[in-house]
N, C-alpha and C positions, 0 to 999 in steps of 0.2 A: 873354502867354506862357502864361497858365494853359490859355487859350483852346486851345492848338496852333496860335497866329496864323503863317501860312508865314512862313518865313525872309525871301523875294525882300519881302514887306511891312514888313519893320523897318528902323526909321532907316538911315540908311547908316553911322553911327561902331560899330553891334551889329556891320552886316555885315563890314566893316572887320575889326574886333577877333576874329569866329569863322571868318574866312577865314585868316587869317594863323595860329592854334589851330590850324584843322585841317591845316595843311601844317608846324607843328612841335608835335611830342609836348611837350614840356620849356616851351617857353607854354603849351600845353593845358593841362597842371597849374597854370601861375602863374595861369589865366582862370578856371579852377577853384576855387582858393584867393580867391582876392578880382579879381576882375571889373577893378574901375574902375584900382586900381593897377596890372593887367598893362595898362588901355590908355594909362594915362598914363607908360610904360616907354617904350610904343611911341612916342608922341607922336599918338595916338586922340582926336582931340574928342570928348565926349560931351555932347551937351545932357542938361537937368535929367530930362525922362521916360524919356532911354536909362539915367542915373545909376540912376533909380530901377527899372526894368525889371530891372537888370544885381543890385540889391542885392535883389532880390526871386529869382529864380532861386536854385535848387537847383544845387548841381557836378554833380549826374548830370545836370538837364534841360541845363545850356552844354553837357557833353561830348557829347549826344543832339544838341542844333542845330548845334557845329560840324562832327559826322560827316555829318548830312544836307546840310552846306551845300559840302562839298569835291565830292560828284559831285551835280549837280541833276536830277531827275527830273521838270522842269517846265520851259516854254520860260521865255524873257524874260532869261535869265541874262547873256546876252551883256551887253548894255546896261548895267551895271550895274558890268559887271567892266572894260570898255573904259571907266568914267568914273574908277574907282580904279585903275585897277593901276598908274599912276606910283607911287602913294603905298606902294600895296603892297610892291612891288619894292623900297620905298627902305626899308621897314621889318622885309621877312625879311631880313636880313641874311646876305649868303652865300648867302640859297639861292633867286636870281635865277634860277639851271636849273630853277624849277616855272615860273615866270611869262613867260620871254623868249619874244617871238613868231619861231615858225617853231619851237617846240619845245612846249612847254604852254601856250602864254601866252594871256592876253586873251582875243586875237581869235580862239582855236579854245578858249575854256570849254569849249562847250559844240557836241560834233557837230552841224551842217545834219540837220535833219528828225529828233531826240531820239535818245535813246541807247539802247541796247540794254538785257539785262535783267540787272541788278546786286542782290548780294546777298552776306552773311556765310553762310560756312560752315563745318565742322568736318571736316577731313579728317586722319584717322590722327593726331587730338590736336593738330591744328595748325590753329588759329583763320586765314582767309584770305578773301581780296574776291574773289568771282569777277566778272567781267566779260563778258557775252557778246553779241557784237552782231547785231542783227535778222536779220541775214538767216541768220547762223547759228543762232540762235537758234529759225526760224519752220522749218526742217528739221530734227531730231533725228537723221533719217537720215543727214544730209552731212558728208562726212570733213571735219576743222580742224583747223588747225595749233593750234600751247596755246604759249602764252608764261609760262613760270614765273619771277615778278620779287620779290627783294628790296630793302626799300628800303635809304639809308641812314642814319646819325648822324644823330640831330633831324628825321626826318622820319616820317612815318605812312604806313603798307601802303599806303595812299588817293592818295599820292604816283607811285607806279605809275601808276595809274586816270589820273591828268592827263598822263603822261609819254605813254601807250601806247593811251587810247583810241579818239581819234581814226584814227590807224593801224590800230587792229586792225577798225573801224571799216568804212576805205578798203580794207581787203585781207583782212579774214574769218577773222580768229582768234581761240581763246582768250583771255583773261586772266585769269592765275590770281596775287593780290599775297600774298605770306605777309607775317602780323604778327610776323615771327622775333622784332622785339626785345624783345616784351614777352611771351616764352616762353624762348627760347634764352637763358638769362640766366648760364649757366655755360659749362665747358669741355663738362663731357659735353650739354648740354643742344643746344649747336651739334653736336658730333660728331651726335647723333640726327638732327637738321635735314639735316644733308650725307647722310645716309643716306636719308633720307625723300623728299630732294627730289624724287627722280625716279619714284617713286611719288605722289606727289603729282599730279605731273604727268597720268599714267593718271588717276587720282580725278578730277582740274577737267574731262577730257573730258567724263565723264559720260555712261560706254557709247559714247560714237563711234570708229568709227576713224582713229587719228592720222594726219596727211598733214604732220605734222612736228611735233618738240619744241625748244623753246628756251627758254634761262636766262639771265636778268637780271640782272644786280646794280650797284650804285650804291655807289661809295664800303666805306667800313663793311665790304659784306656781297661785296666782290668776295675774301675768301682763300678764303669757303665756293660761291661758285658756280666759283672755280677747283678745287676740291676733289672737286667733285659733278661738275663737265663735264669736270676733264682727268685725273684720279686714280681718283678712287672710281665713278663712273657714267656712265665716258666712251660706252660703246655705247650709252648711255638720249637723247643731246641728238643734235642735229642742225644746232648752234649754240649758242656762248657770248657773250654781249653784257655786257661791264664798262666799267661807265659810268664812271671813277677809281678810284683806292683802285689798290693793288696787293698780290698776292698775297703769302704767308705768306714767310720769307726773305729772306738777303741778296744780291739777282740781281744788283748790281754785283761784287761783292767774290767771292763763293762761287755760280755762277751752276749749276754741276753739282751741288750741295748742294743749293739752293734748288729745283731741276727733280724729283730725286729721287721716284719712283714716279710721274713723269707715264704715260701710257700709249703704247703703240705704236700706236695708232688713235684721236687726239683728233680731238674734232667742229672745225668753222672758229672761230674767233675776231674778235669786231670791237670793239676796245680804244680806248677816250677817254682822254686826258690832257691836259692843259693845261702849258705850257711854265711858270707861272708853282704849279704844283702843290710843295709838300714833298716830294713821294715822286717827282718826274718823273725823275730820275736812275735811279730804282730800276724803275720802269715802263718806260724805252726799254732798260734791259737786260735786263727782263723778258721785251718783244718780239724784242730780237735772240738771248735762247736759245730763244725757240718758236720761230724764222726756222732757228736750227741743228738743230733734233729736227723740222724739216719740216711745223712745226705750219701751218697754213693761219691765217696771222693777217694783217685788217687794222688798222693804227695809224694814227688820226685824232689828230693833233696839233692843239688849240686852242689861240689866243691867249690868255694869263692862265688863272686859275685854271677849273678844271674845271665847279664848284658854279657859274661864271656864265658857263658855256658856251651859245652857242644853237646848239642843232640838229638835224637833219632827220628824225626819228624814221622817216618814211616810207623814208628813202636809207636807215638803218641795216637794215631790214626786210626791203629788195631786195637787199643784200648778203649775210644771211643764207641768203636762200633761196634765190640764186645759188650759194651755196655749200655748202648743205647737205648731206648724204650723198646 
């Protein structure tokens, strides 16, 4: 480790142990804190040289290896992920929507022919992963769409990156993850974020001209991307994508309360729920008062809960931009 030995060359209980880290914040810190106890949480073999490897690291160097090991900037990856990700799967708890295949999972780790060019950066105070794929990437000149995504509860910016790269990949657009939660940690800290988002968006271009904006959110962060795309910066998107979660309000009970300051011109919407979701009540009356204020919305209803939903990131993408302004 002292060495900067790559990641894809460490035992497989290491890789195990900073796979599952970098797709939840909240073990990131337990992996931080003492190594071998967060793997033996999870139920992590470690042989004696990983035990020892894992007691010898620094918290800054594990939080350094599990950030490099959520997007891989090397072939081989594949192989590796398709021999754990049962294990995996059984051991993020809940949040089977990074791993299922046909969504993030396994067999699409890692794009056919590598990944485009990825990197942190600081836009308008707000720490974020952009993402840009090759072919956009090798023209500076060529207009691209930008996908602006928050993640959710327990999961890292980086969460994004595995949900959307592959697709932006296959169809040539931005992606831009904001690290909301570990910024926006107040009420006004988020109000600034809902303002920001849509300038943001302009920022992840990077001098190009847009040929469409769209906003993400997951869970958690879906009352601030309803906020930014149907309230406060609705003429800024050209699409709103809420992966769960539902917006701020009581849309069963007070469903004209709850709508209040939406706008006379929202961008389309394409809404995930799971039938087996807490808030699914709250969510399908969500959609039938955007259905009455003529909101262009589609509701994908999933079997059981949302967090272990699979799917089709590419269909969600084609919807959007079928229906974009």
């Amino acid at each position: 480790m002292r060495r900067a030995v790559p990641v894809s060359e460490l035992p497989v209980g290491i890789e195990q142990l900073l796979t599952i880290a970098a797709l939840d914040a909240a073990f990131l810190e337990h992996v931080a804190a003492d190594p071998v106890a967060a793997a033996a949480a999870r139920g992590i073999r470690l042989d004696e040289a990983e035990v020892a490897l894992l007691r010898n690291a620094t918290p800054a160097l594990l939080r350094q290896m599990a950030e490099r090991l959520v997007v891989p900037k090397t072939i081989g990856r594949g192989t590796f992920m398709k021999a754990v990700a049962a294990s995996i799967v059984a051991m993020v708890t809940g949040k089977a929507f990074l791993l299922c295949s046909g969504c993030t999972g396994a067999d699409t780790f890692e794009s056919e022919g590598g990944t485009g060019r990825q990197q942190w950066v600081t836009y308008d105070g707000h720490t974020c992963y952009l993402y840009v794929p090759k072919q956009v990437d090798a023209d500076a000149s060529m207009p691209a769409p930008i996908m602006v995504a928050l993640h959710g509860e327990g999961e890292t910016c980086l969460s994004n990156v595995q949900r959307w790269a592959q697709t932006a990949d296959n169809y040539g657009f931005i992606l831009l993850s904001v690290n909301w939660t570990e910024e926006a940690t107040s009420d006004a800290g988020v109000d600034k974020l809902v303002q920001a988002l849509a300038s943001l968006a302009t920022m992840g271009l990077e001098g190009r001209m847009p040929s469409g904006r769209f906003l993400c959110s997951r869970g958690t962060a879906t009352p601030l991307a309803y906020r930014s795309g149907l309230v406060v910066h609705p003429l800024a998107w050209d699409g709103v994508v809420m992966l769960g979660g539902v917006p701020d309000g009581d849309w069963v009970n007070q469903p004209a309360q709850a709508s209040e300051g939406i706008s006379d011109d929202p961008p389309a919407v394409y809404y995930v729920s799971g039938d087996a979701d807490p808030d699914f009540q709250q969510a399908k009356a969500c959609v039938a008062r955007l259905n009455e204020l003529d909101v262009v919305c589609g509701h994908q209803i999933v079997s059981g809960e949302t967090s272990a939903a699979i799917l089709e990131f590419a269909s969600i993408w084609l919807w959007l931009v079928q229906h974009k302004r």
